[in-house]
C-alpha positions as CSV (number, residue, x, y, z in Angstrom):
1,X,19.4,-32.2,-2.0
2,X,16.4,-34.6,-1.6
3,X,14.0,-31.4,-1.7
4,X,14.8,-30.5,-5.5
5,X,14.0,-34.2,-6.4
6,X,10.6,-33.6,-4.3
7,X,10.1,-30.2,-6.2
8,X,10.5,-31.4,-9.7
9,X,8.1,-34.6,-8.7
10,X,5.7,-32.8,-7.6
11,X,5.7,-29.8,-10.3
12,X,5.4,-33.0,-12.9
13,X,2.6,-33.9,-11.6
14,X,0.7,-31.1,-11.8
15,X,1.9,-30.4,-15.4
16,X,0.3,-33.5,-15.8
17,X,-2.5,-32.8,-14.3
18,X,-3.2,-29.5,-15.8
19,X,-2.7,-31.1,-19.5
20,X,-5.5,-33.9,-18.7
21,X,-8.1,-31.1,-17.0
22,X,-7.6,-29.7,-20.4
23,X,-7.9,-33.0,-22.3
24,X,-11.5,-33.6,-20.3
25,X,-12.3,-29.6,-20.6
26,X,-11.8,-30.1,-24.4
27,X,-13.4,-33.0,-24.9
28,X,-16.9,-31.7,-22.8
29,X,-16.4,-28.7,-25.3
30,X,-16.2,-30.3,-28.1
31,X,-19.6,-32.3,-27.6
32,X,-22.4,-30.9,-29.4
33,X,-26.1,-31.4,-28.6
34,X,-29.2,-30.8,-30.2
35,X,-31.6,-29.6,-28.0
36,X,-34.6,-29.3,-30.2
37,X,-35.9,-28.1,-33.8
38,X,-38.7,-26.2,-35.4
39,X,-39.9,-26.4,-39.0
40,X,-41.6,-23.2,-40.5
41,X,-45.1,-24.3,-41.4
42,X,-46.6,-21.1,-43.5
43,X,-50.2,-20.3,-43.6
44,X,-53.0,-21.9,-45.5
45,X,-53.4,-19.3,-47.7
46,X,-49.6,-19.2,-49.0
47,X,-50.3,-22.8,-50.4
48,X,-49.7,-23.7,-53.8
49,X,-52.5,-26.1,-55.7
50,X,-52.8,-27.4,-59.3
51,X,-55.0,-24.5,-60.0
52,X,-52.4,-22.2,-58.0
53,X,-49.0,-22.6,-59.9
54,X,-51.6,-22.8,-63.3
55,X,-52.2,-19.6,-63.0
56,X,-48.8,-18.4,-61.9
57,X,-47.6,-19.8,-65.1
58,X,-50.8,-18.5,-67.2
59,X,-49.6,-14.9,-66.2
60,X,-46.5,-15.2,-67.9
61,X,-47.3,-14.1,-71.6
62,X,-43.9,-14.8,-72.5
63,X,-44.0,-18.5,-72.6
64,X,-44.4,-20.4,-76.0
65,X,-46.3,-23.6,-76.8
66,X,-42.3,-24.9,-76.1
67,X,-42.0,-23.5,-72.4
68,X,-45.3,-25.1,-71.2
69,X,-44.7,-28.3,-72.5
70,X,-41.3,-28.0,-70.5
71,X,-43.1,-26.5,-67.5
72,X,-45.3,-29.5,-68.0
73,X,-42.7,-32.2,-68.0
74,X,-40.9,-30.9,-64.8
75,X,-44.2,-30.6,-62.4
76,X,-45.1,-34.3,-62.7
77,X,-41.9,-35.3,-62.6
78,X,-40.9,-33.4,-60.1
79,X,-42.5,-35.3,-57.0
80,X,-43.6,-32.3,-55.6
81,X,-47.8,-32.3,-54.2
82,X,-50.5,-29.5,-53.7
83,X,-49.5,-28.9,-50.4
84,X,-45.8,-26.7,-50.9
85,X,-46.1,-22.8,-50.0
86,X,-44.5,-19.8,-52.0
87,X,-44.4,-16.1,-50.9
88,X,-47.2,-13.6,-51.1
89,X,-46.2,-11.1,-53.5
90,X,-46.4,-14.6,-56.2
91,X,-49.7,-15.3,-54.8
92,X,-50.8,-11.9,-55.4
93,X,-49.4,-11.7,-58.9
94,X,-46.5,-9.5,-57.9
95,X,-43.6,-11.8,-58.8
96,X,-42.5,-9.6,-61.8
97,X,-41.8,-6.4,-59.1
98,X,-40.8,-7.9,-55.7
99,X,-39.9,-5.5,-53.0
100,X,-38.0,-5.5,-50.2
101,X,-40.6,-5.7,-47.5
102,X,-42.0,-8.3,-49.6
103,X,-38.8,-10.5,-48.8
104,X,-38.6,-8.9,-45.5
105,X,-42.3,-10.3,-44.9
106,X,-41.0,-13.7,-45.5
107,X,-38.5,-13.5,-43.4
108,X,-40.0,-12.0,-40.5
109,X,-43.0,-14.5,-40.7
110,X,-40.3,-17.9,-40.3
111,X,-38.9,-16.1,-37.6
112,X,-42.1,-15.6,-35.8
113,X,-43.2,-19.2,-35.9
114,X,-39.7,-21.4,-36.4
115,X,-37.8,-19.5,-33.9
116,X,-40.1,-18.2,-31.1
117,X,-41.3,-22.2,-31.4
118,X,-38.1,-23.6,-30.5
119,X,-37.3,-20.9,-27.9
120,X,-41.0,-21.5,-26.1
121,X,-40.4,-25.6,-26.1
122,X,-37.0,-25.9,-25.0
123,X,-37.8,-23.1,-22.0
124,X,-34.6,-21.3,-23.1
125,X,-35.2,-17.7,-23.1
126,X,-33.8,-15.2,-25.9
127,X,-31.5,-13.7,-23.5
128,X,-29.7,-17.1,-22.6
129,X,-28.8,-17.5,-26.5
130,X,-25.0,-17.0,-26.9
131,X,-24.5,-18.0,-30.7
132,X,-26.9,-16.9,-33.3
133,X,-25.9,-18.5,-36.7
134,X,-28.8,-17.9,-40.1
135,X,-27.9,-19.2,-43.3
136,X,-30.8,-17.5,-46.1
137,X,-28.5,-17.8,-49.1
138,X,-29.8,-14.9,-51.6
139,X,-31.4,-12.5,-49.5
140,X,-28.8,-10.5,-47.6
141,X,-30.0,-6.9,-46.8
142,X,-28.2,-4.5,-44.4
143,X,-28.6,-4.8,-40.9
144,X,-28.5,-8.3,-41.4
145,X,-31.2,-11.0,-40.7
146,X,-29.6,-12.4,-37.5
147,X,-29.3,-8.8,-36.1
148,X,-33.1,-8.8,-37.2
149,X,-33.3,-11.7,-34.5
150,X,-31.4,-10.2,-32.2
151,X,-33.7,-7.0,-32.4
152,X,-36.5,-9.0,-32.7
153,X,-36.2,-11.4,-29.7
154,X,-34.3,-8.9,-27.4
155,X,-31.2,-10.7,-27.0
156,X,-27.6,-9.9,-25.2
157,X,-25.8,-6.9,-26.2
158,X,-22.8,-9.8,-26.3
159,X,-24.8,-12.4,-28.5
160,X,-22.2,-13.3,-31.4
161,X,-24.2,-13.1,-34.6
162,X,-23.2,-14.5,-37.9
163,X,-24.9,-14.5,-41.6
164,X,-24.1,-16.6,-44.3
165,X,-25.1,-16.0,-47.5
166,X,-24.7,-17.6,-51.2
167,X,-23.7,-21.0,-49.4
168,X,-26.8,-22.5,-51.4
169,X,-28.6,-26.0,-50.4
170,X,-25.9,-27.4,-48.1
171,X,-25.8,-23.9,-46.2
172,X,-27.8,-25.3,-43.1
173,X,-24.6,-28.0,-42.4
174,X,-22.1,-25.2,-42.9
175,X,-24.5,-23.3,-39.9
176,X,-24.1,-26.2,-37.6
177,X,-20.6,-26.7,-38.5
178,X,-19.5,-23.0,-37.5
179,X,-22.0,-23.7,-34.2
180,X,-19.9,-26.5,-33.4
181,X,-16.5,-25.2,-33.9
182,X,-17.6,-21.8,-31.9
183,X,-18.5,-24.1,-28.9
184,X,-14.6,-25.5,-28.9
185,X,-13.5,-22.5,-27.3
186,X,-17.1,-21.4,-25.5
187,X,-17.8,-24.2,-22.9
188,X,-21.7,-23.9,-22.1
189,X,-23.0,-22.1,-24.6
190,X,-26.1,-22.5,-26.2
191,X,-26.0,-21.9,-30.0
192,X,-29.2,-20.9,-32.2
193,X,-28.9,-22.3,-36.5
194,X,-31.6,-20.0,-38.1
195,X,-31.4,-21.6,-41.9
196,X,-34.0,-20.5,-45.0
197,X,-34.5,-19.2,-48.1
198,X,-35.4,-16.0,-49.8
199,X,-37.8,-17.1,-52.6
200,X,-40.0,-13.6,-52.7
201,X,-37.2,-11.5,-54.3
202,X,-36.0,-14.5,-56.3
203,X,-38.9,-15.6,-58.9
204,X,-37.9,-16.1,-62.3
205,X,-40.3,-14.9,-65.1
206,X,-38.4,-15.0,-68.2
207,X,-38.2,-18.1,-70.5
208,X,-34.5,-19.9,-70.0
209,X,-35.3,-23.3,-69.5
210,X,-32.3,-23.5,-67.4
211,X,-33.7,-21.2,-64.7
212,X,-37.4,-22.1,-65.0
213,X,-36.2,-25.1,-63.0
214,X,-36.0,-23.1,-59.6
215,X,-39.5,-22.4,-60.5
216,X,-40.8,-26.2,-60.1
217,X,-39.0,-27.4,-56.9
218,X,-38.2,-24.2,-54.6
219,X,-40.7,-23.5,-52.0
220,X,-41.1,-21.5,-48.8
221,X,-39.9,-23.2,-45.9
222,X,-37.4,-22.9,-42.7
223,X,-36.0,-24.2,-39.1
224,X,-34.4,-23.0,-36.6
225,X,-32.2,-25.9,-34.1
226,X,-30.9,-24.9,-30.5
227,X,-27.7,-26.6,-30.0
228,X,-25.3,-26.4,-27.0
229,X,-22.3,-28.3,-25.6
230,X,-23.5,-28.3,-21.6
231,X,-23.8,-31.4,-20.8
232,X,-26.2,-30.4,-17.9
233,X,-28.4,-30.8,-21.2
234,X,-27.4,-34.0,-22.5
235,X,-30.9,-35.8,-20.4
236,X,-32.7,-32.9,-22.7
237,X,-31.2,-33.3,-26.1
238,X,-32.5,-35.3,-29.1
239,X,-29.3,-35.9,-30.5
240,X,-25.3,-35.7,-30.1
241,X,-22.9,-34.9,-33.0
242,X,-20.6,-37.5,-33.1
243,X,-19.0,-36.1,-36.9
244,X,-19.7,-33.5,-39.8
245,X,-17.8,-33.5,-43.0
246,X,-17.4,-30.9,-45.2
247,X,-16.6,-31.6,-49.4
248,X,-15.9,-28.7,-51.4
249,X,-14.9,-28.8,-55.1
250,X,-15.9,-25.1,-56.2
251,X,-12.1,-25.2,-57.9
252,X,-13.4,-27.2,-61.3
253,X,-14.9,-24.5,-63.2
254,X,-17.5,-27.2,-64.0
255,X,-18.7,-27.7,-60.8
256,X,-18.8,-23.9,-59.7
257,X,-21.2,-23.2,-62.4
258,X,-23.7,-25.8,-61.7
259,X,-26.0,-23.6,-59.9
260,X,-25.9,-20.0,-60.1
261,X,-27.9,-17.2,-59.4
262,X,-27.7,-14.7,-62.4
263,X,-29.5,-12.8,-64.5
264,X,-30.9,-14.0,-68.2
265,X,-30.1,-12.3,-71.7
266,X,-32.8,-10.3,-71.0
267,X,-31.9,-9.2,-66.9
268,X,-34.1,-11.4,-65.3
269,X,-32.9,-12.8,-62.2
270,X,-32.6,-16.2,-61.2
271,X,-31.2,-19.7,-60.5
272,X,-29.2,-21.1,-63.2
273,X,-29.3,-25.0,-63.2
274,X,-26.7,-26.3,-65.3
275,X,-26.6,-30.0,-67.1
276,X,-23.3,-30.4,-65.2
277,X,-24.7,-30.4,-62.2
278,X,-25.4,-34.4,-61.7
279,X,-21.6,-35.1,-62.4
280,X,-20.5,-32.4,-59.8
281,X,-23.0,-33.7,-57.4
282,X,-21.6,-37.2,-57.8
283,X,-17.7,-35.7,-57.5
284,X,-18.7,-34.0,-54.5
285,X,-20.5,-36.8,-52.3
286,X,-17.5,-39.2,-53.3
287,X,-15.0,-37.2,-51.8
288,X,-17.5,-36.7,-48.9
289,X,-18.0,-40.5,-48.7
290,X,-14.4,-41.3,-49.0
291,X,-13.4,-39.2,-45.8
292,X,-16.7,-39.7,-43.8
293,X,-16.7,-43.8,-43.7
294,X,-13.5,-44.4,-42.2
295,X,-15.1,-42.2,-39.0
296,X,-18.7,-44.1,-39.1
297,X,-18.3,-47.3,-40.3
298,X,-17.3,-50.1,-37.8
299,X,-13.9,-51.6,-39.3
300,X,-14.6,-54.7,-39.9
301,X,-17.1,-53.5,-43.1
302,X,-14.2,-51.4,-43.9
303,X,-11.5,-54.4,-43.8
304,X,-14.2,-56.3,-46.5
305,X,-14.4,-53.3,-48.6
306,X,-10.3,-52.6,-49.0
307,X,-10.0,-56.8,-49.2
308,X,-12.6,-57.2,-52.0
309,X,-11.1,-54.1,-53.6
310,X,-7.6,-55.4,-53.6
311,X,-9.0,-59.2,-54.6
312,X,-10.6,-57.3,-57.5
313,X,-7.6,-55.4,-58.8
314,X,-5.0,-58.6,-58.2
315,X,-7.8,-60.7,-60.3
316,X,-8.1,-58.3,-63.4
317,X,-4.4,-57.7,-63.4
318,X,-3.9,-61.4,-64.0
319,X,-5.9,-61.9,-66.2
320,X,-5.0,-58.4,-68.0
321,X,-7.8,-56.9,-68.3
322,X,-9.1,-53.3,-67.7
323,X,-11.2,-53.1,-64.3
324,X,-14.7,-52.0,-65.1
325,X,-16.2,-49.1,-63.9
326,X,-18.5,-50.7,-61.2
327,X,-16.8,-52.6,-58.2
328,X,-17.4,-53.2,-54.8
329,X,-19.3,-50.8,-52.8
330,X,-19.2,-49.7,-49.1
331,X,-22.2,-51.1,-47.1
332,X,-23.1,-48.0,-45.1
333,X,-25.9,-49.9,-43.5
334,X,-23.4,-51.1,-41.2
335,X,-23.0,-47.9,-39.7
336,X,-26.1,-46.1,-40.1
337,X,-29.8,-46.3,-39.3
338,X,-31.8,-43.5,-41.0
339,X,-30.6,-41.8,-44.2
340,X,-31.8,-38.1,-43.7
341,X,-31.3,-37.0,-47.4
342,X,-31.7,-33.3,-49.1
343,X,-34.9,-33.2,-51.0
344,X,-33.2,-31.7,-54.0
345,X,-35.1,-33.4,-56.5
346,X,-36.5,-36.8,-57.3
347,X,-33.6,-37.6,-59.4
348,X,-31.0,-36.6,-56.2
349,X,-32.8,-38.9,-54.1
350,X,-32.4,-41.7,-56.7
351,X,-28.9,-41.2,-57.6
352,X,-28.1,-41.4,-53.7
353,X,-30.2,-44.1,-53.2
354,X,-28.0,-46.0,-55.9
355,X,-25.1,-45.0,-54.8
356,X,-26.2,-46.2,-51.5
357,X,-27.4,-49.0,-52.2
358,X,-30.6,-48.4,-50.2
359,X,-33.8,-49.4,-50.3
360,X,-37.5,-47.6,-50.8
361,X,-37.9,-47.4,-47.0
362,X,-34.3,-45.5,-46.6
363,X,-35.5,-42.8,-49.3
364,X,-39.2,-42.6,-47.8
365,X,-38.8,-39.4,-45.6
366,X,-36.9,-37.5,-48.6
367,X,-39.5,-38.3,-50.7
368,X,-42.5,-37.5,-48.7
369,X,-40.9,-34.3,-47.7
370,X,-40.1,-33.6,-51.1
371,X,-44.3,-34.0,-52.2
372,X,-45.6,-31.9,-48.7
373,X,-43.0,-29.5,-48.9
374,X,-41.1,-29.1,-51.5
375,X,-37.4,-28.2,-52.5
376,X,-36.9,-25.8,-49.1
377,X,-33.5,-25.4,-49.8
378,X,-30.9,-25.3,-46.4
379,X,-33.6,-26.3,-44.5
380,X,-35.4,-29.2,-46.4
381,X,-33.2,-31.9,-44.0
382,X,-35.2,-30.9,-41.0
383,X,-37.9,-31.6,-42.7
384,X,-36.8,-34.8,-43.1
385,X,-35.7,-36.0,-40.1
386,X,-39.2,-34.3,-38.6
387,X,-40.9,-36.8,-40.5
388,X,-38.3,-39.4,-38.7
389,X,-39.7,-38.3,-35.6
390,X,-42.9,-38.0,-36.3
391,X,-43.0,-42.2,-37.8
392,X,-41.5,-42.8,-34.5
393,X,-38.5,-44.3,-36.3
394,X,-36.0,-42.6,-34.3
395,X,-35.6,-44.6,-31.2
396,X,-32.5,-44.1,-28.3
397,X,-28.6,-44.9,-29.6
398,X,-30.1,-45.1,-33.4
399,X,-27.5,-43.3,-35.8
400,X,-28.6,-41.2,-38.1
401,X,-26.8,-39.8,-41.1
402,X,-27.8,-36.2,-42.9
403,X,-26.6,-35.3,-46.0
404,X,-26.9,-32.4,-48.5
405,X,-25.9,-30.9,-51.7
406,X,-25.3,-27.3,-52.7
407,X,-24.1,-24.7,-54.9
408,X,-20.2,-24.3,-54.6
409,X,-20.6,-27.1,-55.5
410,X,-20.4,-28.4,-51.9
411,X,-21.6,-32.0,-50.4
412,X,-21.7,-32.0,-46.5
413,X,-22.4,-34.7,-44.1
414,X,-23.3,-34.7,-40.5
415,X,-23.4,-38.0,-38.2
416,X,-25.9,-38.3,-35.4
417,X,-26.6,-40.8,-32.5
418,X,-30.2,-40.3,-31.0
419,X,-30.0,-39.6,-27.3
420,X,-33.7,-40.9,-26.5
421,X,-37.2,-41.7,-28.1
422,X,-38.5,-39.4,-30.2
423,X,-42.1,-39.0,-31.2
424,X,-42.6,-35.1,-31.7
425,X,-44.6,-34.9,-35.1
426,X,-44.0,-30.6,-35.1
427,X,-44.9,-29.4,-39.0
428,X,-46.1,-33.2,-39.8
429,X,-48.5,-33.1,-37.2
430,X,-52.0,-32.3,-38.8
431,X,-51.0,-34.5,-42.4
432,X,-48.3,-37.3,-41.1
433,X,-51.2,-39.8,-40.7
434,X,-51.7,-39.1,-45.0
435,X,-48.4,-40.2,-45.8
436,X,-47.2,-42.3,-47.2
437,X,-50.1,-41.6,-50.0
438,X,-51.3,-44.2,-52.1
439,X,-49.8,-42.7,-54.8
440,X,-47.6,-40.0,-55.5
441,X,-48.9,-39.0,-59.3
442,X,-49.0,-35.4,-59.9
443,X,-52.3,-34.4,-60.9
444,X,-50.7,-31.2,-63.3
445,X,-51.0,-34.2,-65.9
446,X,-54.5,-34.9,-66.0
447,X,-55.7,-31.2,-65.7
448,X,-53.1,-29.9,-68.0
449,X,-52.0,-32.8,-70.2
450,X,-53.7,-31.4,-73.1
451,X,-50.8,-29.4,-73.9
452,X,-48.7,-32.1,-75.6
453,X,-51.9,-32.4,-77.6
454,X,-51.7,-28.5,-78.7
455,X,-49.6,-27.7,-82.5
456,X,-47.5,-25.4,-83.3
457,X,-44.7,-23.0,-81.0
458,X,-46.0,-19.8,-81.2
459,X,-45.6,-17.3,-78.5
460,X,-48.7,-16.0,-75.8
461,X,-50.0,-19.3,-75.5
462,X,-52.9,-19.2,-72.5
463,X,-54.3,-22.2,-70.7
């Protein structure tokens, strides 16, 4: 009789055991590491100057004395420089009849710098890549452009592959996100985000204002990351995931329209931006906020927060009195160290920076790469935290916070801590010493200013 006593003991234990090997086996799993990144830097000759994007718009003969004033109004206010890149078939006054090698082209040049780049500095070899997941949101042709990859760099037969498409802004989030969650049930893998955007087939030349926009801050851009979850490569990595959150409010029919890509009355394809897009960009990041501080910020700026909130309410109540719109505001600051922001637009950055609460210095790297580069759609936040890196701002057990907007409309989040120094100035390399510049003026004013000056609306209107 003492032996079944002896049995059932010891079978405990090793239940026990067996459910806290895979506790530990989960938890190694679910870390997340990001090895390294490359941002697509395209060739001199793709750039787009003053005189550049003049005569792009000179070609169009369907643009009134009205359009180029609007044109006009959105460059300088757009905080874009001389220095952003756009396909070749626009450069070579094709835009109008895009092909498919033309977008092919595009593609095909990212991946030869981007991804062979962050394959030749991490030493990883194409073969050794388990997880391929690209993100190019309007350019989806069949075989796909991760089997394109696959092809290309001459990986496994049992590489898992996965495209995304129409996922918009916020797509290269949603890439690292599906990385990540791959990993849970994958331990040591090693996970390549391809993210971009297809702007050779995707050119608008027709004359609604609402898509003219895409016009003035999309440019030609890309980065691949290498992420894994072996912690054999934690003395390696740059960074560690510690959360990503994920907002998506595509129900309202308000917010779903925002940005579209459609055609015009007259078939013309394009991005539709609509005026509703501010209010769903605001919905959006307050329900992203709302679930991502209790998971970053430490609790004692979270106790303030829900005290002065509940101070506020009790005081207006009182006195009976309808609580105005502004109240107290979370201090994010308390949590975070660098705000890595999507370069959607001057007017984004501002709006987060209010919301924020941040200062000139927080909003720096999304401005700058806004000027050099350019709206590069999913990929614009590596740009951003490149220029990080190349400041030297990003120092060991720093936390750094990413966060983008997209068409859905969608607002995702991801929290990083810094695993060491980083210094690697990659696409900033030859111009980071330039920026900040002394001023950020667009020059389209002084060399096309004359416009406003012009009468009358008439149509073919030529510089």
């Amino acid at each position: 009789m003492e032996l079944l006593p002896l049995l059932t003991a010891l079978l405990l234990a090793h239940a026990a055991a067996c459910v806290a090997w895979m506790a530990v086996s989960r938890r190694r799993r679910s870390r997340c590491y990001l090895l390294d990144y490359a941002c697509h830097k395209p060739s001199d000759d793709r750039k787009v100057t003053t005189e550049t994007a003049g005569a792009v718009i000179e070609r169009n003969k369907r643009l009134g004395l009205g359009e180029y004033r609007f044109l006009l109004k959105v460059i300088v206010n757009s905080g874009i420089g001389e220095h952003t890149y756009c396909p070749r078939n626009v450069l070579e006054g094709r835009e109008e009849m895009p092909t498919h090698v033309d977008a092919l082209e595009e593609m095909d040049d990212f991946f030869s710098d981007a991804v062979a780049a962050v394959l030749r500095r991490t030493g990883v070899a194409p073969r050794d890549v388990d997880v391929v997941v690209l993100n190019v949101g309007s350019f989806s042709p069949s075989p796909s452009l991760v089997s394109r990859i696959v092809r290309r760099f001459g990986m496994r037969e049992d590489v898992a592959a996965y495209n995304l498409s129409g996922m918009g802004c916020s797509a290269g989030l949603v890439a690292v996100d599906l990385a990540r969650n791959i990993m849970l049930n994958r331990p040591r893998t090693m996970a390549l985000v391809v993210t971009s955007e297809s702007c050779a087939p995707n050119w608008y030349t027709g004359t609604d204002k609402s898509m003219m926009l895409g016009n003035c801050l999309f440019r030609s851009g890309g980065a691949a990351a290498l992420l894994t979850n072996d912690p054999a490569f934690r003395c390696r990595a740059k960074m560690e995931l510690r959360c990503l959150v994920r907002a998506n409010i595509a129900a309202h029919d308000d917010a779903h329209a925002a940005a579209v890509h459609r055609e015009d009355a007259d078939g013309r394809l394009g991005v539709s931006l609509s005026k509703a897009l501010p209010k769903a960009a605001v919905r959006a990041f307050t329900d992203n906020l709302q679930r991502l501080a209790p998971r970053i910020l430490p609790a004692g700026e979270l106790a303030r927060f829900a005290a002065r909130l509940l101070l506020r309410k009790l005081f207006f109540r009182r006195k009976q009195q309808v609580l105005p719109a502004s109240g107290p505001k979370i201090n994010f600051k308390t949590g975070v160290d660098h705000f890595c922001l999507h370069p959607g637009g001057t007017a984004v950055i501002e709006a987060v920076k209010k919301s924020l609460g941040l200062t000139a210095h927080d909003v720096e790297p999304a401005r700058m790469t806004l000027h050099r580069w350019g709206n590069t759609s999913a990929s614009s936040l590596w740009y951003v935290l490149n220029y990080m890196e190349a400041k030297r701002r990003l120092k060991r057990g720093d936390r750094v916070l990413m966060v983008t907007f997209g068409s859905g409309f969608k607002c995702n989040s991801c929290y990083w801590e810094v695993v060491r120094d980083l210094d690697d100035a990659g696409a900033w390399e030859d111009c980071i010493d330039d920026y900040p510049p002394e001023t950020l003026v667009n020059p389209y004013m002084d060399k096309f200013g004359w416009v406003n000056d012009v009468q009358g609306q008439g149509g073919g209107f030529v510089f």
